[in-house]
C-alpha positions as CSV (number, residue, x, y, z in Angstrom):
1,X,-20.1,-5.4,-7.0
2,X,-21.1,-7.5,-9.6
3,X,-24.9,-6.6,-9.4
4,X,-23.3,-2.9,-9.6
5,X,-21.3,-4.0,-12.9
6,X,-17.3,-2.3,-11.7
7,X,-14.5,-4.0,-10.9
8,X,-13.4,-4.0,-8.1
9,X,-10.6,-5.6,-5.7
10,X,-10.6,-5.1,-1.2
11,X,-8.1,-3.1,-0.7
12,X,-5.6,-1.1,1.6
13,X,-6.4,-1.8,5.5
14,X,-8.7,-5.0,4.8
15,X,-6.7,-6.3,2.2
16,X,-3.8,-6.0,4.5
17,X,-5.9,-7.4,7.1
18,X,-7.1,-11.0,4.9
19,X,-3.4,-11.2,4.4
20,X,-2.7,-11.6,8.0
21,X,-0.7,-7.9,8.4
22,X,-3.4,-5.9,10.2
23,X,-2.1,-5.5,13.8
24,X,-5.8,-4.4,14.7
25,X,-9.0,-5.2,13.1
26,X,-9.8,-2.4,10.7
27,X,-13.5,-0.5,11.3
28,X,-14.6,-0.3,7.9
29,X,-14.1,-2.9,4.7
30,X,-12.6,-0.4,1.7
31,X,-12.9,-1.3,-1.3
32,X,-11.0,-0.1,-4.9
33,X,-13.5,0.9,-7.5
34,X,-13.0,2.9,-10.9
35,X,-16.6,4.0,-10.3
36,X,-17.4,6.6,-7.6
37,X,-19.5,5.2,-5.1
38,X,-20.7,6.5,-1.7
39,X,-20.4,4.3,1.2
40,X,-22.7,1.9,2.5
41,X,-23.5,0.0,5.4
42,X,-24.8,-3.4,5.7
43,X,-25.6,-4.2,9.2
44,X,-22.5,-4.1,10.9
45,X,-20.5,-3.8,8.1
46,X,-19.6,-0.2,6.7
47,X,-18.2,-0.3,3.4
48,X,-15.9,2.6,2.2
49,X,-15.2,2.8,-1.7
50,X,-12.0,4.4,-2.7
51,X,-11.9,5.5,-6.7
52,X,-9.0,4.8,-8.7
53,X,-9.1,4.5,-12.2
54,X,-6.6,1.6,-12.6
55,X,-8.7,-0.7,-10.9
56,X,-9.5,-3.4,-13.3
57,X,-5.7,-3.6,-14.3
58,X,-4.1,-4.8,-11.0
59,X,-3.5,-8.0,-10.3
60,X,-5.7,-9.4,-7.8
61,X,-5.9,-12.9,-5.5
62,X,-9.2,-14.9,-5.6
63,X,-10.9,-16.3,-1.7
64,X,-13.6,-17.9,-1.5
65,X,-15.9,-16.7,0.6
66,X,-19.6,-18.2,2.2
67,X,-21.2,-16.2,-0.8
68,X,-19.1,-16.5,-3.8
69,X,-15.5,-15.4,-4.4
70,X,-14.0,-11.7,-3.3
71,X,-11.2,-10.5,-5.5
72,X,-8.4,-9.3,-2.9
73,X,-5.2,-6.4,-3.6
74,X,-2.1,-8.8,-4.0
75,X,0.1,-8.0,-1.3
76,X,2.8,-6.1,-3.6
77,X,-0.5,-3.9,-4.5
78,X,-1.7,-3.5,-1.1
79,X,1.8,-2.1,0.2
80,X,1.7,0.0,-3.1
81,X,-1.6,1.4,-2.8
82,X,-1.2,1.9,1.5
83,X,1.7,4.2,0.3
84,X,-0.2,6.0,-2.2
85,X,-3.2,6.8,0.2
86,X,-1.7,6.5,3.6
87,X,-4.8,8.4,5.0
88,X,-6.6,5.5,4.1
89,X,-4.3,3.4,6.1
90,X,-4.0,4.8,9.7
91,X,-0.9,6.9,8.6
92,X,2.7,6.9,7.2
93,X,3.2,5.0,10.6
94,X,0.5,2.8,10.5
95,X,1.5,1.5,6.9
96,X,5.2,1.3,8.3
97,X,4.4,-1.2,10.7
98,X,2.4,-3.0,7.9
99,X,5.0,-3.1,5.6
100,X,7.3,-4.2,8.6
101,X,5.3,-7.3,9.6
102,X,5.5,-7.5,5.6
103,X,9.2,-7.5,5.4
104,X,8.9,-9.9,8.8
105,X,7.1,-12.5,7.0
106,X,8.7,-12.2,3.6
107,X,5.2,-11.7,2.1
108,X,6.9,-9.7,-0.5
109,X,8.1,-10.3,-3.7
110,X,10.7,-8.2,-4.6
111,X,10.0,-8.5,-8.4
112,X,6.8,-8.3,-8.7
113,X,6.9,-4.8,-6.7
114,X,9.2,-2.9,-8.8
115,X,6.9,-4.3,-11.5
116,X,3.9,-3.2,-10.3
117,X,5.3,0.2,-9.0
118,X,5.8,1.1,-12.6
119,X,1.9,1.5,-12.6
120,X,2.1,4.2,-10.4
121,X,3.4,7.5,-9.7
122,X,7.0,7.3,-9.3
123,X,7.1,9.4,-6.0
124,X,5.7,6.1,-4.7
125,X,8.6,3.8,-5.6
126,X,10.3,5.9,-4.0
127,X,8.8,6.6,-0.8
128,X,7.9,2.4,-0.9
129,X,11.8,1.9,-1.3
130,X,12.5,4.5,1.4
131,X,10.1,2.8,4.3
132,X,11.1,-0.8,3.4
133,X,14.6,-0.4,3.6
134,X,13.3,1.7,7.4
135,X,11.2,-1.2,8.5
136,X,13.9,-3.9,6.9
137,X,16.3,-2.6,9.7
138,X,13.7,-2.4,12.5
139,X,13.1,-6.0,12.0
140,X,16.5,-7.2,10.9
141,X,15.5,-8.9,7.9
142,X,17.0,-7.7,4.5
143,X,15.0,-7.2,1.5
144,X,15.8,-7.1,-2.2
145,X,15.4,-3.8,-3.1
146,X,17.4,-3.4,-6.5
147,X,14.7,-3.1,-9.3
148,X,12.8,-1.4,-6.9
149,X,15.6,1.1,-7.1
150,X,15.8,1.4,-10.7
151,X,11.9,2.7,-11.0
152,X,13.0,4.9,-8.0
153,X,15.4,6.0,-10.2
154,X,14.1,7.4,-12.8
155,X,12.6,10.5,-11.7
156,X,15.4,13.5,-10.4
157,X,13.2,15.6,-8.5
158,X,12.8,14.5,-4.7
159,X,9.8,13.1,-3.2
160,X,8.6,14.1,-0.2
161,X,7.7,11.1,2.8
162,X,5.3,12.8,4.6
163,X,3.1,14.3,1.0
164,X,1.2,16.9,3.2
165,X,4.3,17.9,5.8
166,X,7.3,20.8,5.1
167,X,9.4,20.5,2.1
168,X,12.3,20.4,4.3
169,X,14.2,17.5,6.4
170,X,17.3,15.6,5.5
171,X,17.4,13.9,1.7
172,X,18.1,9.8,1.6
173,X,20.2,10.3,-1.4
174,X,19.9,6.3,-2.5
175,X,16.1,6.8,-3.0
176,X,15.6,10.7,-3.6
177,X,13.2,11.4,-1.0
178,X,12.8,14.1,1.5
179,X,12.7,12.4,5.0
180,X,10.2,15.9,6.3
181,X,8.5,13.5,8.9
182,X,9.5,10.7,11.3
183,X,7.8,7.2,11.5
184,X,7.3,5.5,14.6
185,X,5.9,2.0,13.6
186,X,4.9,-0.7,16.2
187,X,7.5,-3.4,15.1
């Protein structure tokens, strides 16, 4: 990436994955970019490129690696972005049980989330709210939701869980979303 001149951070599944929260080894290595790349393989490796134009502004963690450094999703952006593009992450069900072994391990910081959610559409503090408090219970842990809540908040119209399912199901009232799908995680 450097050679190619973009920023760039690993994110979503193999983020997730160098964080220790990928219940299965994830096929391809994704990568954020602001620059619209197609993707490549290198041997065995297939890299995917996923665009987004607020690349170079989140926060990222720095691993050394046998070739340099690799600049990795934090994991309040990596549950952030696995909500935004959860096609890109197995599923709403697949990113549940992410979130939960998230929740589990108390990988989260409550603060910096409802910080960093105010980058992003505020459909996805919402829906990130509504399947952390899910997964919370399914684990038994209890997370720190309130700032969270007060991004949430601030929009009135509902979002929908499932982005591509009916605009009906039963409304969660505390974080204004549409519950139009179910999720079965593996916790």
């Amino acid at each position: 990436m450097r050679h190619l001149g973009h920023d760039y951070y690993v994110c979503l599944l193999s983020a997730a994955e160098m964080h220790g929260f990928a219940h299965q080894r994830p096929q391809i290595f994704q990568v954020m970019t602001p620059a619209q790349l197609r993707d490549r393989s290198f041997g065995r490796v297939r890299l995917s490129f996923v665009t987004s134009s607020n690349t170079g502004s989140r926060p990222v963690i720095m691993r050394n690696t046998p070739t340099g450094t690799m600049r990795i999703s934090t994991p309040e952006v990596t549950a952030l972005d696995l909500v935004l593009m959860p096609q890109h992450g197995g599923g709403l069900s697949n990113v549940a049980t992410i979130l939960g072994e998230m929740v589990r391990d108390v990988a989260l910081n409550p603060v910096k989330l409802a910080e960093l959610a105010g980058g992003y559409p505020i459909a996805i503090a919402q829906r990130t709210g509504w399947l952390l408090e899910f997964v919370a219970n399914e684990v038994g842990q209890s997370v720190n939701l309130a700032r969270l809540l007060k991004v949430a908040n601030s929009r009135i119209t509902p979002a929908l869980l499932e982005t591509h399912g009916l605009r009906r199901g039963p409304l969660d009232e505390r974080w204004n979303v549409i519950v139009n799908g179910s999720i079965e995680s593996d916790l």
